[in-house]
N, CA, C and O of each residue as an XYZ file, in Angstrom:
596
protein
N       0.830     -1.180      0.000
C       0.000      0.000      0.000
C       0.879      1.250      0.000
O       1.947      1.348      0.604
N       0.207      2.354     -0.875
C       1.269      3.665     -0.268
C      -0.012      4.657     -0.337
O      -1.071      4.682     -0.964
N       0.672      5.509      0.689
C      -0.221      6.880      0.884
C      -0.621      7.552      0.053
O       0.113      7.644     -0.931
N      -1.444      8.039      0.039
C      -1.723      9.413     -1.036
C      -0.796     10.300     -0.653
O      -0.477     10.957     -1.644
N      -0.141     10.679      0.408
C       0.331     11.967      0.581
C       2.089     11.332      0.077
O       3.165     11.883      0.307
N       1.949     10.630     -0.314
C       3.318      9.607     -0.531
C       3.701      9.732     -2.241
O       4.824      9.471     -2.671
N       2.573     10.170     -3.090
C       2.571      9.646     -3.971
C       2.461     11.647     -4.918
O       2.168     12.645     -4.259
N       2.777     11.692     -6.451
C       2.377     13.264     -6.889
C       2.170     12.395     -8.259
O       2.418     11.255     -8.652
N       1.591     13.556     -8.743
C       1.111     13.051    -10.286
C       2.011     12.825    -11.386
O       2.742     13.806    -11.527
N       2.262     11.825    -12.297
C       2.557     11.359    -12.617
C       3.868     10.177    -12.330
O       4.813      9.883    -13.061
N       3.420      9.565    -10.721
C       4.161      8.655    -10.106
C       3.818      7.275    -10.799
O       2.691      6.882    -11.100
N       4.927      6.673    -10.977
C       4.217      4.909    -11.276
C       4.258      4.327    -10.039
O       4.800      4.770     -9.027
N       3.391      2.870    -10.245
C       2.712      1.786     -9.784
C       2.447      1.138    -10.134
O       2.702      0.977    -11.327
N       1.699      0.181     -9.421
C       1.182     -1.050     -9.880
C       0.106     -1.172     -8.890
O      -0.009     -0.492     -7.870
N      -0.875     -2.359     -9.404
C      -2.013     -2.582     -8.751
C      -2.236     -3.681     -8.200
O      -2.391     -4.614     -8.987
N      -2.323     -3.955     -6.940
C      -2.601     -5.400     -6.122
C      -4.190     -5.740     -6.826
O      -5.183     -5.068     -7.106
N      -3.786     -7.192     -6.923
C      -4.731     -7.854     -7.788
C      -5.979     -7.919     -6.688
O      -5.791     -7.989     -5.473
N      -7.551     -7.876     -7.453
C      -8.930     -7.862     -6.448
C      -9.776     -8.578     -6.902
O     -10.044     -8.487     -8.100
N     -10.440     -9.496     -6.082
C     -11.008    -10.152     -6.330
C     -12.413     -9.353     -7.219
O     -12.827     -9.665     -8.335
N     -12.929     -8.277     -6.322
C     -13.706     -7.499     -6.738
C     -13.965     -6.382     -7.185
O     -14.651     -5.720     -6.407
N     -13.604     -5.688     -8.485
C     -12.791     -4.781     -9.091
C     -14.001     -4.768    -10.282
O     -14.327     -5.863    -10.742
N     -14.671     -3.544    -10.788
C     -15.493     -4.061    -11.712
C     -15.133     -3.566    -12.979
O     -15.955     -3.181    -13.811
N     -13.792     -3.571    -13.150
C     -12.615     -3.226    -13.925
C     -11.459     -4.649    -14.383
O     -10.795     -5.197    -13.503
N     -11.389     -5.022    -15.640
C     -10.152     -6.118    -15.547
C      -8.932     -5.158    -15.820
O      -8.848     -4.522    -16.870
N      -7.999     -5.090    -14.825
C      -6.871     -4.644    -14.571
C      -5.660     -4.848    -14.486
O      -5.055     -4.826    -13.414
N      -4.852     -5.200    -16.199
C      -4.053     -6.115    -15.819
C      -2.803     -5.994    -14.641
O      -2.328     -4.863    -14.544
N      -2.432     -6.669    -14.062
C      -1.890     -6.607    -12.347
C      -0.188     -6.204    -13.036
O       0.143     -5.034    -12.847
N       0.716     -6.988    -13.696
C       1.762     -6.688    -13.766
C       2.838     -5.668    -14.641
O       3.976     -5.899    -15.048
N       2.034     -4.519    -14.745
C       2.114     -3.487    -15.437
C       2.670     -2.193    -14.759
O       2.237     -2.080    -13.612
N       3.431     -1.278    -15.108
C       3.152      0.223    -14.700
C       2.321      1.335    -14.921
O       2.285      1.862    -16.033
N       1.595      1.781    -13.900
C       0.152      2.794    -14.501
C       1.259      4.074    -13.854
O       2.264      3.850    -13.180
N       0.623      5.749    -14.375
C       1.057      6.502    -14.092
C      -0.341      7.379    -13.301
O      -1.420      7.787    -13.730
N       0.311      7.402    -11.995
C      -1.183      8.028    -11.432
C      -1.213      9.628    -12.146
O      -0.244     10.387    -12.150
N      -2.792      9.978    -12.837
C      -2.989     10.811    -13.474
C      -3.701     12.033    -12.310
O      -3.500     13.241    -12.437
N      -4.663     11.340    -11.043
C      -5.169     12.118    -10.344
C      -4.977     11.398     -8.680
O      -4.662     10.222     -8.499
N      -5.272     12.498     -7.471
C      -4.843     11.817     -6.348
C      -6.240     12.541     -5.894
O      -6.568     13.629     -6.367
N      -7.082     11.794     -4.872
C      -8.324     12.301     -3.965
C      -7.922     12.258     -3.224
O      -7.166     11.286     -3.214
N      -7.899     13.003     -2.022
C      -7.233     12.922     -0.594
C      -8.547     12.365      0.535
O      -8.228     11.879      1.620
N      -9.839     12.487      0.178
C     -10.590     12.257      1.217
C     -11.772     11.708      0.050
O     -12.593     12.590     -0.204
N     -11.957     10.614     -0.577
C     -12.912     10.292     -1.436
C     -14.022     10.006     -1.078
O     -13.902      8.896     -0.560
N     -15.433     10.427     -1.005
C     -16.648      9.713     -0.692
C     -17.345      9.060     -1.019
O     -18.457      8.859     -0.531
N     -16.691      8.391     -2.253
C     -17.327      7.164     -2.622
C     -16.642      6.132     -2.085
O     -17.131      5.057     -2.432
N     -15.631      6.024     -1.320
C     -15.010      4.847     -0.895
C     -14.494      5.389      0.860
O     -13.345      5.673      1.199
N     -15.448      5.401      1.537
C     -16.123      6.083      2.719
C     -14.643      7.009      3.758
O     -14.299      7.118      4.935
N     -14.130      7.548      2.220
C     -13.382      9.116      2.795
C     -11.736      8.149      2.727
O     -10.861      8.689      3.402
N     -11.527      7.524      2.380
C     -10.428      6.963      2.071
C      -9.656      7.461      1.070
O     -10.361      7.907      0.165
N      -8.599      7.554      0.889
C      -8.338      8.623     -0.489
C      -7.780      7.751     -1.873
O      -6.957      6.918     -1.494
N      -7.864      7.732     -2.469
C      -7.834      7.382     -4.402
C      -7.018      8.337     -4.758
O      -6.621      9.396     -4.272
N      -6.767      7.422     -6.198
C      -6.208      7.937     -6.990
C      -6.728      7.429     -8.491
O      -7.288      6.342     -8.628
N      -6.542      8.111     -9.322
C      -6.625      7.350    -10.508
C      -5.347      7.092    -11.524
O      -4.240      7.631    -11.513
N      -5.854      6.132    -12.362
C      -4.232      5.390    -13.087
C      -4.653      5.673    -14.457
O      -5.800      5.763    -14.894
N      -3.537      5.799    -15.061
C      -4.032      4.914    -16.097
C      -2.360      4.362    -17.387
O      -1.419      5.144    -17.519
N      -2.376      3.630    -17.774
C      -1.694      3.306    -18.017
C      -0.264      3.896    -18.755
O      -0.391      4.979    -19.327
N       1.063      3.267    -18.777
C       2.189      4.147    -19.477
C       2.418      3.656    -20.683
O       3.515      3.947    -21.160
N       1.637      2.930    -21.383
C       2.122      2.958    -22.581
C       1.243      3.328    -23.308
O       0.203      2.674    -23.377
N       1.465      4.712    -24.195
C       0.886      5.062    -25.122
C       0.192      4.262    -25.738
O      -0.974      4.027    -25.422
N       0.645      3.853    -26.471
C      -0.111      3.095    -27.497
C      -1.581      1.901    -27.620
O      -2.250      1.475    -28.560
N      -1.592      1.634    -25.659
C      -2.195      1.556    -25.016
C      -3.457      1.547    -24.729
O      -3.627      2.109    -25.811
N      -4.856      1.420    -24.178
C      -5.990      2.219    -23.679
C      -5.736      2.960    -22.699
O      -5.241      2.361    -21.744
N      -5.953      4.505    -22.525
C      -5.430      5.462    -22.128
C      -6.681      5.562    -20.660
O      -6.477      6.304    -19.699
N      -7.771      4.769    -20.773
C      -8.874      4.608    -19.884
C      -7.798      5.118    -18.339
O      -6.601      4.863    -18.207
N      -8.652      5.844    -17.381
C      -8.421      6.374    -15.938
C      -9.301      5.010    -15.496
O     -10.277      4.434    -15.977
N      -8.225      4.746    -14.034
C      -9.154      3.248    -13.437
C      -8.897      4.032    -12.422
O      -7.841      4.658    -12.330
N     -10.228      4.093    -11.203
C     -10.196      4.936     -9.952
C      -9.560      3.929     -9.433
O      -9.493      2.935    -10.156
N      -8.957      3.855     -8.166
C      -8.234      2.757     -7.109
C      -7.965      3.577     -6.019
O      -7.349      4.640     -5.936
N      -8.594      2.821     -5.118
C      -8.113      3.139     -3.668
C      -6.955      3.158     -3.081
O      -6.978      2.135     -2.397
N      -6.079      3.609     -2.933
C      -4.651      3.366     -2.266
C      -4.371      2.515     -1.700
O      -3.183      2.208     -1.808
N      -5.163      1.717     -0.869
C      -4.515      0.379     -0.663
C      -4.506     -0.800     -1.539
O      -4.370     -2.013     -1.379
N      -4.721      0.080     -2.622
C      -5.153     -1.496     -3.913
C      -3.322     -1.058     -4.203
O      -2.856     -2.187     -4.357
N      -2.166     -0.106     -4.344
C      -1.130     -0.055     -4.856
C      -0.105     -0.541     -4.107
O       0.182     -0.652     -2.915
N       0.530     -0.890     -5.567
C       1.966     -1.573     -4.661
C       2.858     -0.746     -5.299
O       2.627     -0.357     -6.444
N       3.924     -0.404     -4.652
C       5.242      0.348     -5.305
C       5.938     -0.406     -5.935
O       6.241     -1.502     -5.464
N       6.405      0.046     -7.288
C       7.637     -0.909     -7.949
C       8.909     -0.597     -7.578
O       9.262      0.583     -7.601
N       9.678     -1.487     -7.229
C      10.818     -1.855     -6.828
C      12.186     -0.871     -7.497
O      12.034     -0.445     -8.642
N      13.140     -0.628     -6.951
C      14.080      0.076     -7.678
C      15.353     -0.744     -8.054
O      16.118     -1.163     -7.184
N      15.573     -0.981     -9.564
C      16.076     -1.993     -9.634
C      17.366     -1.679    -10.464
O      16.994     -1.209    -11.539
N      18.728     -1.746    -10.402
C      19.918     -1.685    -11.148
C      19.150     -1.077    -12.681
O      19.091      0.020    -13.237
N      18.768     -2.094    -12.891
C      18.432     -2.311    -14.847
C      17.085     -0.880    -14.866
O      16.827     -0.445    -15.988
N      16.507     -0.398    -13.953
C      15.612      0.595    -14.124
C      16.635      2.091    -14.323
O      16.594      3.049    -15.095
N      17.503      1.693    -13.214
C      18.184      3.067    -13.018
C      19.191      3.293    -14.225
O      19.541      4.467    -14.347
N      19.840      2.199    -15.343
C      20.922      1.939    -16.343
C      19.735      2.616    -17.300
O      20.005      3.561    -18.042
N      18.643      2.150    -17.230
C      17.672      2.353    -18.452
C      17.276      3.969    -17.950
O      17.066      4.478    -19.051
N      17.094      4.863    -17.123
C      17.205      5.463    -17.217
C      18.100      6.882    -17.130
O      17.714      7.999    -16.787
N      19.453      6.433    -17.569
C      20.757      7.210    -17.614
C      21.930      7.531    -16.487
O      22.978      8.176    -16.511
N      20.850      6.345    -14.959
C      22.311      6.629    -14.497
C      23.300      5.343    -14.597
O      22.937      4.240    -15.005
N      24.840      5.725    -14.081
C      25.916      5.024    -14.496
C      26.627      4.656    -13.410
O      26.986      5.507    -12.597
N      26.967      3.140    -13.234
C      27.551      2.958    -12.288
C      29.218      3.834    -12.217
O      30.135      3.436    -12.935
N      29.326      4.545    -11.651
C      31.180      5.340    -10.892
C      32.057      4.384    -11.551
O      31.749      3.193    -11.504
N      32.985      4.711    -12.086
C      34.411      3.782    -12.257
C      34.660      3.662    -10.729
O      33.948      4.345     -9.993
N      35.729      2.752    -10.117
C      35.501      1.971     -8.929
C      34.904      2.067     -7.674
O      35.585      2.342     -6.687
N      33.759      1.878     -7.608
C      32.544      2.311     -7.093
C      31.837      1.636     -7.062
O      32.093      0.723     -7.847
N      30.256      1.395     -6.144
C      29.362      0.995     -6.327
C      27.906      1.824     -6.065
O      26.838      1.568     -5.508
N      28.528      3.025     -6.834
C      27.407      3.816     -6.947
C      27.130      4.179     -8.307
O      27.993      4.474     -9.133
N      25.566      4.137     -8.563
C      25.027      4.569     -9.385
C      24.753      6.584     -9.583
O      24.032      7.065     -8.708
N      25.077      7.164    -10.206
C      25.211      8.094    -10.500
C      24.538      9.172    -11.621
O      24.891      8.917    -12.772
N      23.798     10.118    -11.508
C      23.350     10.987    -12.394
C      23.547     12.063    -12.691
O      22.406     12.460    -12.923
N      24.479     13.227    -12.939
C      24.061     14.596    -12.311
C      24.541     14.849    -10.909
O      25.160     13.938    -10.360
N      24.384     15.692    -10.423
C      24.856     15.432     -9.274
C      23.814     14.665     -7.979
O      23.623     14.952     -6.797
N      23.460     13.931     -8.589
C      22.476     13.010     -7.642
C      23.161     11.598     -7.931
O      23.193     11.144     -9.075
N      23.739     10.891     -6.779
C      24.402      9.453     -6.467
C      23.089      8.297     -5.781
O      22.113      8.564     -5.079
N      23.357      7.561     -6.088
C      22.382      6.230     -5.441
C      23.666      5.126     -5.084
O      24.451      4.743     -5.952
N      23.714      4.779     -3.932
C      24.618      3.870     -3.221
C      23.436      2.807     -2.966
O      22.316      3.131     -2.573
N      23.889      1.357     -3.273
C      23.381      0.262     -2.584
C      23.649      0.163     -1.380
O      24.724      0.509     -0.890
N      22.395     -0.479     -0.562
C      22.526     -0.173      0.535
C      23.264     -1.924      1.088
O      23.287     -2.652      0.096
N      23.590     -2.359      1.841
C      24.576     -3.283      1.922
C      23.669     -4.856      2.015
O      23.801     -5.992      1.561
N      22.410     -3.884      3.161
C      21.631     -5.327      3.040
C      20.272     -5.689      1.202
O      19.508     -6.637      1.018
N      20.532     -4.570      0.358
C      20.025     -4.565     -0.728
C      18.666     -4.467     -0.452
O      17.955     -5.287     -1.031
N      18.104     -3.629      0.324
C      16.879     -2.981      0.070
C      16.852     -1.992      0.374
O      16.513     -1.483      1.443
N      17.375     -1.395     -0.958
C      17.243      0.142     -1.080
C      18.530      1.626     -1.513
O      19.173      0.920     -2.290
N      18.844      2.197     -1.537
C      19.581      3.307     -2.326
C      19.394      4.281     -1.058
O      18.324      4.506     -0.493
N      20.873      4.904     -0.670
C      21.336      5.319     -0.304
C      20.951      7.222     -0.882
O      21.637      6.993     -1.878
N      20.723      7.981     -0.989
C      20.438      8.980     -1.967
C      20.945     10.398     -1.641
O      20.462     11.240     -0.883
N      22.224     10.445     -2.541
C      23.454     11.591     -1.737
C      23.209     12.634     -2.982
O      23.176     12.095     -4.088
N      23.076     13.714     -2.954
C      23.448     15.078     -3.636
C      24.892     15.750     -3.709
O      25.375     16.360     -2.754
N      25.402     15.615     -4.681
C      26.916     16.811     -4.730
C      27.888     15.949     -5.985
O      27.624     15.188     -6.916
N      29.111     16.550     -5.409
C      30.437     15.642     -6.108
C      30.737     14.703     -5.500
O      31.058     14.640     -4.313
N      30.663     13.942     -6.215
C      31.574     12.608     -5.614
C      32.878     12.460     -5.167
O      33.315     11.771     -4.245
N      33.651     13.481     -6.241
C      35.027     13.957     -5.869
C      35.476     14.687     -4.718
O      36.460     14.420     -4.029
N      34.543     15.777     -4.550
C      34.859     16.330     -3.215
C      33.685     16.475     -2.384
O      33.947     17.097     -1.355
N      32.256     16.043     -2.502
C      32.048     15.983     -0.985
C      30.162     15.688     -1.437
O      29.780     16.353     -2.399
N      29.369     14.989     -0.936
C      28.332     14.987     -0.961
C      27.393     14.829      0.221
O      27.782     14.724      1.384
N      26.157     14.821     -0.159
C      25.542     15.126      1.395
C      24.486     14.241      1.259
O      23.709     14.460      0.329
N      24.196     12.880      2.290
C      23.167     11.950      2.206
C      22.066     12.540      2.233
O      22.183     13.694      2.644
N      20.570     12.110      1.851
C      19.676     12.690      1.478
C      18.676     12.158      2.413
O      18.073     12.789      3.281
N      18.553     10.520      2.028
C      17.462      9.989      1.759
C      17.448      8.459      1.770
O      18.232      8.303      0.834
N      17.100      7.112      2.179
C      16.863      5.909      1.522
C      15.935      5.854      0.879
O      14.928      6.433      1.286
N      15.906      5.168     -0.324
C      14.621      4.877     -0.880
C      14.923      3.167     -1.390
O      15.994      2.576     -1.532
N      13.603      2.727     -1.571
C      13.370      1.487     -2.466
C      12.620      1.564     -3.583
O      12.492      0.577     -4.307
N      12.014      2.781     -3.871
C      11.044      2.573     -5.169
C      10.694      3.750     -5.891
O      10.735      4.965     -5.694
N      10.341      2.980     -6.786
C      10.214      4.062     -8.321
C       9.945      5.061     -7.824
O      10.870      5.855     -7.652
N       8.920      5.344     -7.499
C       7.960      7.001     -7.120
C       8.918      7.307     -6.084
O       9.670      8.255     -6.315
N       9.074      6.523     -4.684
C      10.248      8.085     -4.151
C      11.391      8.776     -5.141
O      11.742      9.955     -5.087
N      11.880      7.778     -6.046
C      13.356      8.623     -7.232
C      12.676      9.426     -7.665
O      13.239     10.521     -7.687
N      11.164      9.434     -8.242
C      10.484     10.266     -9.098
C      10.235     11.844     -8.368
O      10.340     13.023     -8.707
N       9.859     11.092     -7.213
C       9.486     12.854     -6.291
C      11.019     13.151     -5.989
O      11.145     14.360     -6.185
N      12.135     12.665     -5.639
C      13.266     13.012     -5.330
C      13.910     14.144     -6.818
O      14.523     15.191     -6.607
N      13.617     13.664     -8.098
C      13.849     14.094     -9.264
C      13.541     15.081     -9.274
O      14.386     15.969     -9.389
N      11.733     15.472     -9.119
C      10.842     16.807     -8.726
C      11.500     17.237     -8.053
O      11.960     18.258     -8.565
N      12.002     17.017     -6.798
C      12.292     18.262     -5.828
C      13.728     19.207     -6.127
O      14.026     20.348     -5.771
N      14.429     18.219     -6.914
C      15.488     18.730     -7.883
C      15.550     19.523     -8.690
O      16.297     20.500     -8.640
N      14.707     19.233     -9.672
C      14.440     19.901    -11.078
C      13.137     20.673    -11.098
O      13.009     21.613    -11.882
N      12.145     20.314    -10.257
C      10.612     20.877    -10.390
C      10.279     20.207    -11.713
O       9.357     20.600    -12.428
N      10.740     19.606    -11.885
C       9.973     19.107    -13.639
C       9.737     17.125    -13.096
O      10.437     16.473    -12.321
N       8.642     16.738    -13.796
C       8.108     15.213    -13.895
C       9.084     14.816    -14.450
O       9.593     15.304    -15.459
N       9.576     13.534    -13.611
C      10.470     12.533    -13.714
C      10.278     11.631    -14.695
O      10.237     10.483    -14.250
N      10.083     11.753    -16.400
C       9.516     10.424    -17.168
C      10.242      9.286    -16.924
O      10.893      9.040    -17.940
N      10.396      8.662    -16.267
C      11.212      7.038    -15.813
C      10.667      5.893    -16.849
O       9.471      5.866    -17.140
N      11.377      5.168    -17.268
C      11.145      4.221    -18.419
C      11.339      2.778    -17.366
O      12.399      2.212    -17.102
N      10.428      2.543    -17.051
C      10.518      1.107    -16.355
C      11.327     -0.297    -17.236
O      11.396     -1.403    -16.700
């Protein structure tokens, strides 16, 4: 599950599969939340969001979902290569800009330092998943993080 207050627009996800959903939704996909409700009254003040899917080409359909229907996707080496950062020559940090991601030792999760690597950076943050890099990106740039899963 993640919060609404956890989450900004155009964060990815995924959707925990429901038995009762009057929507077929396929489960192992990335949706990009398009809208966030903070207090919804059709789902007795619980807050939503709506999705809808990242691939263009796609059905572009909004599926409402309650926040505890989401699961966060994972932050994974091959996400972060695919989207431009580079592991350091002898190092085991992943690197962008001046934003670093260190594995964390027991491997759940990124370390998240701002600066030079050469002379001095300043820890940020742990994260494990897509949408925190995405809001971490925002708070950087002010601009939406397009992440290519």
């Amino acid at each position: 599950m993640i919060k609404a207050e956890d989450l900004r627009i155009g964060d990815l996800v995924r959707v925990r599969k429901m038995k009762f959903c009057r929507f077929i939704i396929p489960e192992d996909v990335a949706y990009k939340v398009t809208q966030i409700i903070s207090k919804d009254s059709l789902i007795n003040n619980r807050s939503s969001v709506c999705l809808c899917l990242t691939n263009p080409k796609q059905n572009q359909t909004e599926y409402p979902m309650s926040c505890g229907s989401l699961l966060p996707i994972p932050l994974t080496p091959e996400i972060l290569e695919r989207n431009g950062f580079e592991m350091r020559e002898d190092t085991v940090v992943y690197a962008k800009n001046r934003l670093a991601l260190k594995p964390l030792d027991d491997e759940k999760g990124y370390q998240v330092c701002l600066g030079s690597l050469r002379l001095f950076y300043v820890k940020v943050s742990v994260i494990k998943y897509v949408h925190e890099l995405q809001n971490i990106l925002y708070w950087i740039d002010g601009e939406n993080a397009n992440l290519t899963i």
